[in-house]
Residue, then its C-alpha position, 0 to 999 in steps of 0.5 A: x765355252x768352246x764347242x767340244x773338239x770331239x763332238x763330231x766324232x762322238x755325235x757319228x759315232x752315237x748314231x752309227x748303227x751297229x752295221x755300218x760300224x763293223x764295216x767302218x772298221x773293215x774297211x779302215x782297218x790297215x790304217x787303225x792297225x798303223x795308228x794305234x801301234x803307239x797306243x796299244x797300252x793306253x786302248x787295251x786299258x780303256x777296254x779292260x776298264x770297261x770289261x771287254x778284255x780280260x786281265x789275262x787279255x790285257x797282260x797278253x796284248x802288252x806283254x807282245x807290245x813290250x818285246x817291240x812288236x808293236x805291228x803285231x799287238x794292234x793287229x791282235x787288239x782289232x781282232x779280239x775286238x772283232x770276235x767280241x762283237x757290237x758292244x765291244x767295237x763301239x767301245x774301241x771306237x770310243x776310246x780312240x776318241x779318247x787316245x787320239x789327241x796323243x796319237x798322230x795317225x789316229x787322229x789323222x783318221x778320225x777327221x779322214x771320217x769326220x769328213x766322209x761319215x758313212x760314204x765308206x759303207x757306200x762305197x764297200x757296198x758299190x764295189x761288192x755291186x762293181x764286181x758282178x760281170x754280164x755273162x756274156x762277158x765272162x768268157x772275154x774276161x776269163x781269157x784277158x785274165x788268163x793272158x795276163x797271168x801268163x804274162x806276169x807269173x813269173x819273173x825273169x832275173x839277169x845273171x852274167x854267166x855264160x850258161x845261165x844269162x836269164x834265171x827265171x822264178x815264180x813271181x810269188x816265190x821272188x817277190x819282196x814286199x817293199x813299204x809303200x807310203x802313203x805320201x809323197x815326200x818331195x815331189x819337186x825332188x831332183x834326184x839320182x838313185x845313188x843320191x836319193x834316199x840315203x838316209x838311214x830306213x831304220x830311222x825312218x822306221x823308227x820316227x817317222x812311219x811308226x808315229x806319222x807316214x802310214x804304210x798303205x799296201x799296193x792292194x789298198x791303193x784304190x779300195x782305200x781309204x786314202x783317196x782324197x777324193x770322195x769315197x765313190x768309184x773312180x780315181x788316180x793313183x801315182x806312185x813314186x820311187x827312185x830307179x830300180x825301187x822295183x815300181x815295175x816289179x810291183x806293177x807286175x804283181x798288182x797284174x798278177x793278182x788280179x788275174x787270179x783273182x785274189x786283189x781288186x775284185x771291182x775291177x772287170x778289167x785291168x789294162x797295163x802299158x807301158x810309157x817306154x813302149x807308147x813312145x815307139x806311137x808316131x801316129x794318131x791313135x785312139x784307146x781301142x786300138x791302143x788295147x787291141x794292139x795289145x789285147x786282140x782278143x777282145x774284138x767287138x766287146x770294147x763297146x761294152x766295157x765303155x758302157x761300165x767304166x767303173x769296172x776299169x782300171x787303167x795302169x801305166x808305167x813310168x812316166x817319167x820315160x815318156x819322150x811326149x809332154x802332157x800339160x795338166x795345168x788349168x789352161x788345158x782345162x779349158x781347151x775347146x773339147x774337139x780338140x780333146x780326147x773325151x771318147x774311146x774312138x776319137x783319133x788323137x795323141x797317145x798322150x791325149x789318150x793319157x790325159x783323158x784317163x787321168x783327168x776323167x775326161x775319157x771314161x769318167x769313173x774308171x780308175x788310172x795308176x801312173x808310176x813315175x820316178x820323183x824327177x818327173x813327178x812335176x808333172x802331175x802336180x796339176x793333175x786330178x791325183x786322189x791318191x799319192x804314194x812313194x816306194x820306200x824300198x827294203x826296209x829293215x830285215x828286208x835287206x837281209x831277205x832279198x840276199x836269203x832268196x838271191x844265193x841259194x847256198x845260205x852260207x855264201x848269201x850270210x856272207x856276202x851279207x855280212x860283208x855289206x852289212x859292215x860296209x857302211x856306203x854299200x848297206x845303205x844302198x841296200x834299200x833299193x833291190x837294184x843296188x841288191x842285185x848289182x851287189x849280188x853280182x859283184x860280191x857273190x864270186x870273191x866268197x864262191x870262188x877259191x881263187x878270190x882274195x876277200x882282203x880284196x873286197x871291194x869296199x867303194x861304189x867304183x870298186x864294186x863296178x869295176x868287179x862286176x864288169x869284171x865277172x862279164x869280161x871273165x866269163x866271156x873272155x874267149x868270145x872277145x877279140x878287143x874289149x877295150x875297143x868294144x867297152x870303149x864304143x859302148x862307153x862313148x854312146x853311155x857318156x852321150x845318153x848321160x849328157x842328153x839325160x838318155x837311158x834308152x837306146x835304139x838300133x840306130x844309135x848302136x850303128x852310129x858308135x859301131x856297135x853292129x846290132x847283130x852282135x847283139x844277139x848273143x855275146x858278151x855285150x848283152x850282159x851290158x845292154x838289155x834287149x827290150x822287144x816291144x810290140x813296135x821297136x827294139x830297144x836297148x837298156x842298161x841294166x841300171x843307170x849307174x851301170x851306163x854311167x860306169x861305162x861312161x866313165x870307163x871309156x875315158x881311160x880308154x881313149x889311145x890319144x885323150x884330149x885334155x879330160x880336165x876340160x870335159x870334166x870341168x863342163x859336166x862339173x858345171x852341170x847344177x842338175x845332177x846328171x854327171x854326179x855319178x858319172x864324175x865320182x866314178x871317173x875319180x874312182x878309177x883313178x885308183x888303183x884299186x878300182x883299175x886293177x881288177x879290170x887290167x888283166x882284160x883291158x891293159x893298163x890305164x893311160x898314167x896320163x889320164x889318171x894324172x890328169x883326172x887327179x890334178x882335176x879333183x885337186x884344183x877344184x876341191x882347193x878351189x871350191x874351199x876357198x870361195x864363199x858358197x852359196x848351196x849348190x856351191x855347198x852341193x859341188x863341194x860335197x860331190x867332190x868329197x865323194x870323188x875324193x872317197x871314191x879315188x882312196x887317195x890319202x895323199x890327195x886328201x891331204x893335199x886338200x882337205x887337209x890344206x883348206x881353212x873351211x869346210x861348209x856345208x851348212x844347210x845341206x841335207x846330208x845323209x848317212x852315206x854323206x856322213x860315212x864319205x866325210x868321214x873316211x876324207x877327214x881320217x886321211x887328214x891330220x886335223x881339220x881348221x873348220x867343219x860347218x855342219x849346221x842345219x844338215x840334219x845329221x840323223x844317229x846312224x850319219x853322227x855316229x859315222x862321224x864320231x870317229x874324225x870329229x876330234x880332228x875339228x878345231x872349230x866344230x858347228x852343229x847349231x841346227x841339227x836337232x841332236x838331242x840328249x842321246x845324240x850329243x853323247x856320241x859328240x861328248x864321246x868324241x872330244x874326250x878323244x886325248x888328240x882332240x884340240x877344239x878351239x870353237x863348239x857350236x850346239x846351239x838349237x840341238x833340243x839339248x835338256x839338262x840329262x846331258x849337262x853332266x856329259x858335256x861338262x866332262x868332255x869340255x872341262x879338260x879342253x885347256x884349247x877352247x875359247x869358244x861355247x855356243x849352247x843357245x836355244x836349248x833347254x837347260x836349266x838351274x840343275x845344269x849350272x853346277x855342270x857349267x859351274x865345273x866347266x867354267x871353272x876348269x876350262x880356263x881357256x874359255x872366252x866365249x860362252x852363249x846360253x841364251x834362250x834357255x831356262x836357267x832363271x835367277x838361281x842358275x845364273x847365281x851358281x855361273x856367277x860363282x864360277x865367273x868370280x874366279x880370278x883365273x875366268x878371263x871371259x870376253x863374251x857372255x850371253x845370258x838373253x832370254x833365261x827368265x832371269x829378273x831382279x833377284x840376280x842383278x847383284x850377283x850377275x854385277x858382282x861377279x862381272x864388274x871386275x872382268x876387265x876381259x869381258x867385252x860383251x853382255x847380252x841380257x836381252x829378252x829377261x825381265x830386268x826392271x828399274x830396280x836392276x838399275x843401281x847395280x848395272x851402273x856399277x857394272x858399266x862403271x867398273x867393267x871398263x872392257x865393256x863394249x856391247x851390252x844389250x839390253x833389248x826387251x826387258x822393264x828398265x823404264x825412264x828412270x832405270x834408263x837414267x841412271x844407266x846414263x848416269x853410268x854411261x857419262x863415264x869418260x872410261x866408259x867405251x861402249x860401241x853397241x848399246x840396245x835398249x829397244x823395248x824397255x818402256x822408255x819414253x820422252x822422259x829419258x831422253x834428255x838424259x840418254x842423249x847428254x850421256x851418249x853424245x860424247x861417247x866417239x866410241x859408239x857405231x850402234x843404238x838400237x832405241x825400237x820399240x818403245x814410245x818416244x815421240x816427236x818432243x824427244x828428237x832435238x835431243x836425238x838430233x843432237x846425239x846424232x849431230x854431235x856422236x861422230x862415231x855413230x853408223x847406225x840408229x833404230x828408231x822403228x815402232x816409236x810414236x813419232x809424226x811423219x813430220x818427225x820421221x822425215x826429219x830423223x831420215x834427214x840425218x841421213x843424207x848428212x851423214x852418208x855412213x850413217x844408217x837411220x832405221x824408222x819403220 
């Protein structure tokens, strides 16, 4: 017998004095208050079985899990545990054992301490040692931690009024909790903020981190019990997330914290640097000097800090800003150490400094936190990394908060709330607390000021810019002699920093586009580039990278005398890495009027030339792109093309492409809801679409039900792959009742589809006299959805094609089907019925009902359970079905003498099948003869599949001439049968004699 799985656990567990239990717990409780959320019922019954709740106990904990506060009735189930004592801990413990297999988080835990046993307990009692100082660092640590609150309490937020440019708060006051994962989801991601992440938070709430990503707590990143590494002091930590996240932010507040002493007490000292500022080091340095640059206070005491190198943490933040390369790979590893930074003192390279930290070959035994976006997280794959995390940003009523907190009149913040919320592109962005603030800026005017029209509103991302610079020009329009001249030397130096992947600027790169740094130190100009003072340089930034890309945009409807645009446009197009994504759905935003009109009053009228030009461009390469074959990145262009034709509201245009092409693909492509909503909007402008491929794109409910509202456009819909589900499918079903709707082809194959659906799906197709096409393959219907088919079949008298293999309708569902296939006015050509457990029982009927279709031209029954006994009536299925051109046959128990009568069937001359698959079918040398004799006439024959069973050497005259005499023949399976390689080679012979022909052996 199998050791028992659980034997591990239960045997620690038995062990486990009460002690260390009760600290077990502690330490492991945020991520038990995760993985028990699911499982709040099933725990508290155990534990009110064995009498350590109360009934009313139990009626309390479910009755909080019932009203979906799942979060709060875990948090309250650990704490009456917890009151309760000893016994009653072990108890818990002892049914998460039981509950685990049916709890993924769970489960996660308990091998986490399968593996680690009681190091935990270790570990708490090393970081309550840890947080003892020498006295005679007190007095340092006192001042570090006081300078370093100074530095990080309050938070400073930009505005674009003239009197007011910089709000500051409280940091504790601004702060928003943001949900941090412990995982990082796709570290190779190239991405883009306004690319990134769109799919829908509250999905991921819902599926993902309720039941597998577990939520870890910035405060928890090193006294955690994530850490893959073993559980003593010492250890990196990187965090992820997209621009604007707030990865700054959260660094600020893991600062602010520990200098009031409220989080990390095993750490003495914390030191926090930036990468933006280690570039401005162009000299050798060591880590003493790099901390007295910034702490001078500490003098002569560093030497004593190195002496406990647990009690540091160091922080760095954002990497992926570093000009510098750090090579993490295994050949580093094995560098000579002189030329390797492993001592506080030792003179090297700031990035030498970085990696001696990260890697624990300088102070082993401190612990490193890095922030990084996703697109240079690459770089830390070989990195020694104990914990990955990934900022998932807002998620739910978070959103809702931050405009709360941003207005501080209410009513304006549930309006302009409102007004985003009903927006389904601006919602989504919502996740990030940059796009929060950019649309706080752009929006909070038109429902503040009376002379702003909210029909005006705006309702794409272009628009939404244009009236944020718009704001800036408002307010400073006095101080402005040219802005058109100033936007447009400030839009080239943006269109160049995107072309070299450039968001940090210098005093010299403002001279070089004259943009006189003077000018800079008031005036409008600083609303649009920030000012960044380090300890070494000066350096200028977009508020946000969209904000550049914007700019960049702008100024190429500024030009006096543009040269030919469509060219430059062309080459950023042909850029696969994303870097002009934004910048390109921008230019064809402007070429609205919508998006131009807030901005004309400031900067005159667009050259009508440009916005030609930028019109005919999108045209050319949407028509273009439609009609090639695509490979992915193809698919990725023409889904970024979409979303310039969203922006551009242009309905003519849409008409003039979309709505002329025959195909749409983008299958494979991850689309997200703000993917959904842009195809969406293009498709309404279009009178009907030819085909729309959506396979394999992982359309999740809030993106289908963006769509719902075009999909009735789609003659030829594909949505094989998608994982849609019963519920989902509904919102599709909804769809196609539409009465404009004329679907012609419809693919739901592998969508997870059950028989709840069946009825819904029936409805909706029954009336649709223009569908000829049904694909439902591998899903899991059964004999109680065949009177559903039954209906559809029998209404839908326009079908020709229908796929249900690789479902589970057995013998007496395809019994019903073939009631329905009998009626005279049933003209199906194609039926595919593999792999529904069907066996002998339904041979008769099957054969029945087919025979007298002299529409049907292809059968496949592959991967069933027919036998020899099936025989007889598929003879006279192939006898009298003389439409017949493909049946397969493939995987099933026909053995010789099935397979000998079927030849028997085959000698018909009115028989004129072109695809025959038998692979698999028990046949051996016995039937060969026969098979051959039967096939060697057929001059309609291109394929034989004959895999998998077990001919051997005897049968090959005959095969040889079968394939001799069938002229027709193009290709031949042979492959796992019991030939010699004498055999082999002779059948391969055929080959080279017959060029068109395909001989397949191995």
């Amino acid at each position: 017998m199998d050791a028992d799985p659980d034997s591990t656990i239960i045997e620690f567990l038995t062990e486990c004095k009460t002690y260390h239990l009760f600290w077990l717990t502690t330490f492991y409780q945020d991520r038990l208050e995760q993985a028990i959320e699911e499982g709040v019922d099933g725990v508290s019954s155990l534990l009110t079985y064995k009498r350590i709740f109360s009934g009313k106990e139990h009626a309390e904990l479910t009755e909080v899990a019932k009203k979906r506060n799942r979060a709060d009735s875990s948090k309250l189930l650990l704490n009456l545990v917890m009151e309760k004592g000893s016994q009653a801990q072990r108890v818990m413990w002892e049914s998460f054992v039981k509950m685990r297999h049916g709890l993924p988080k769970l489960d996660k835990l308990l091998k986490t301490i399968e593996e680690h046993g009681s190091d935990p307990v270790h570990y708490m009692d090393n970081v309550r040692s840890l947080s003892e100082i020498p006295s005679h660092l007190k007095d340092v640590q006192q001042k570090h931690k006081e300078s370093l609150r100074v530095q990080t309490e309050t938070l400073r937020v930009n505005t674009i009024l003239i009197k007011e440019k910089v709000k500051v708060f409280q940091l504790i006051d601004r702060y928003a909790e943001l949900t941090v994962i412990s995982t990082v989801r796709d570290r190779t991601l190239v991405e883009h903020e306004l690319l990134a992440r769109g799919r829908d938070h509250e999905e991921w709430r819902e599926k993902h981190l309720r039941r597998e990503l577990e939520k870890i707590r910035a405060d928890k990143l090193f006294y955690s019990s994530f850490s893959q590494r073993k559980f003593n002091s010492g250890g990196t930590a990187a965090v992820s997330g997209v621009p604007g996240i707030g990865k700054t932010t959260m660094v600020q507040k893991i600062v602010y914290d520990w200098a009031i002493g409220k989080i990390y007490p095993e750490f003495q000292f914390v030191f926090s640097f930036k990468f933006r500022d280690l570039n401005a080091i162009n000299c050798r340095i060591n880590l003493k000097s790099l901390i007295l640059d910034l702490y001078p206070y500490f003098g002569n005491v560093l030497g004593e800090l190195w002496k406990n190198p647990e009690g540091l943490l160091f922080i760095f933040d954002g990497l992926d800003e570093f000009k510098d390369s750090i090579d993490f790979s295994d050949s580093r590893r094995n560098t000579e150490p002189p030329l390797m930074c492993m001592d506080p003192d030792c003179w090297c390279e700031v990035s030498d400094v970085v990696y001696g930290l990260i890697q624990h070959k300088l102070l082993p035994g401190c612990s490193v936190l890095v922030t990084s976006r996703p697109i240079a997280l690459h770089l830390l794959e070989k990195a020694e990394i104990s914990v990955w995390a990934e900022i998932l940003g807002f998620v739910g009523d978070d959103r809702k908060e931050y405009f709360n907190r941003f207005f501080e009149d209410q009513t304006v913040a549930a309006a302009v709330f409102k007004h985003v919320e009903e927006n389904e592109i601006l919602y989504t962005m919502c996740y990030n607390p940059s796009y929060c603030w950019i649309l706080s800026l752009s929006l909070g005017p038109f429902f503040t000021e009376k002379d702003m029209k909210q029909q005006q509103v705006p309702k794409t991302i272009t628009q939404l810019y244009s009236y944020y610079i718009y704001n800036i020009l408002k307010n400073h329009s006095r101080e402005i002699e040219d802005p058109r001249d100033v936007l447009l030397k400030l839009g080239e130096m943006a269109f160049t920093g995107v072309s070299e992947k450039k968001i940090v600027f210098r005093n010299g790169d403002l001279i070089q586009y004259n943009l006189q740094p003077s000018r800079f130190l008031s005036g409008f100009l600083m609303e649009l580039l920030e000012r960044d003072d380090s300890v070494h340089s000066v350096f200028y930034t977009f508020p946000h990278l969209t904000i550049q890309e914007f700019v960049a945009a702008l100024a190429q409807f500024l030009i006096a005398h543009p040269k030919n645009i469509q060219n430059l446009l062309c080459e950023a197009h042909g850029k696969e890495d994303g870097r002009f994504e934004i910048f390109l759905r921008f230019v064809a935003g402007l070429s609205s009027p919508q998006a131009a009109q807030p901005l004309v009053k400031f900067l005159s009228p667009f050259l009508h030339q440009t916005t030609c030009q930028v019109i005919e461009w999108v045209k050319k390469t949407l028509i273009n792109l439609a009609g090639s074959v695509m490979d992915h990145s193809g698919k990725r262009s023409l889904l970024m093309m979409m979303h310039c034709l969203f922006e551009s509201q242009n309905k003519a245009l849409a008409q003039a492409t979309v709505g002329s092409v025959k195909i749409l693909n983008f299958d494979g492509l991850q689309l997200t809801p703000i993917d959904c909503v842009v195809l969406s909007h293009v498709i309404g402008f279009c009178d009907s679409i030819k085909e729309l491929r959506l396979r394999e794109c992982y359309i999740h409910c809030e993106g289908l039900q963006r769509l719902a509202s075009v999909l009735h456009k789609c003659h030829i819909l594909r949505l094989r792959g998608n994982d849609l589900e019963d519920s989902r499918v509904r919102i599709v079903c909804t769809a196609l009742k539409n009465p404009d709707c004329e679907i012609e082809r419809l693919e739901l194959g592998h969508n997870g589809l059950t028989d709840s659906c069946a009825e819904d799906l029936a409805s909706a197709l029954s009336t649709k006299q223009s569908l000829t096409h049904l694909d439902l393959m591998s899903n899991s219907f059964t004999d109680e959805s065949a009177p559903f088919l039954f209906h559809l079949i029998q209404t839908c008298k326009s079908l020709r094609e229908i796929v249900l293999s690789e479902n589970k309708l057995g013998d007496s569902g395809v019994r019903l089907l073939c009631a329905a296939l009998k009626n005279p006015e049933c003209k199906i050509e194609r039926l595919g019925l593999a792999d529904n457990d069907l066996s002998d029982s339904c041979a008769e009927d099957l054969a029945s009902a087919l025979s007298s279709k002299q529409s049907l031209t292809h059968l496949d029954l592959e991967a069933n359970s027919f036998t020899e006994q099936s025989a007889p009536f598929l003879c006279r299925l192939i006898q009298t079905c003389k439409s017949l051109q493909d049946i397969q046959f493939y995987v099933n128990k026909l053995g010789d003498s099935g397979v000998k009568l079927l030849s028997a069937a085959l000698k018909n001359p009115d028989c004129k099948i072109e695809r025959l698959g038998l692979g698999y079918n028990s046949l051996s040398d016995s039937c060969a003869e026969d098979l051959a004799s039967a096939l060697s006439t057929k001059q309609s024959l291109t394929y034989l599949d004959l895999g998998g069973n077990s001919f051997t050497d005897q049968s090959i005259p005959f095969l040889l001439h079968l394939i001799q005499t069938c002229k027709s023949l193009q290709e031949i399976r042979f492959w796992s049968n019991q030939f010699s390689s004498s055999g082999r080679r002779q059948l391969a012979s055929l080959q080279s004699l017959k060029p068109n022909l395909r001989v397949h052996i191995i």
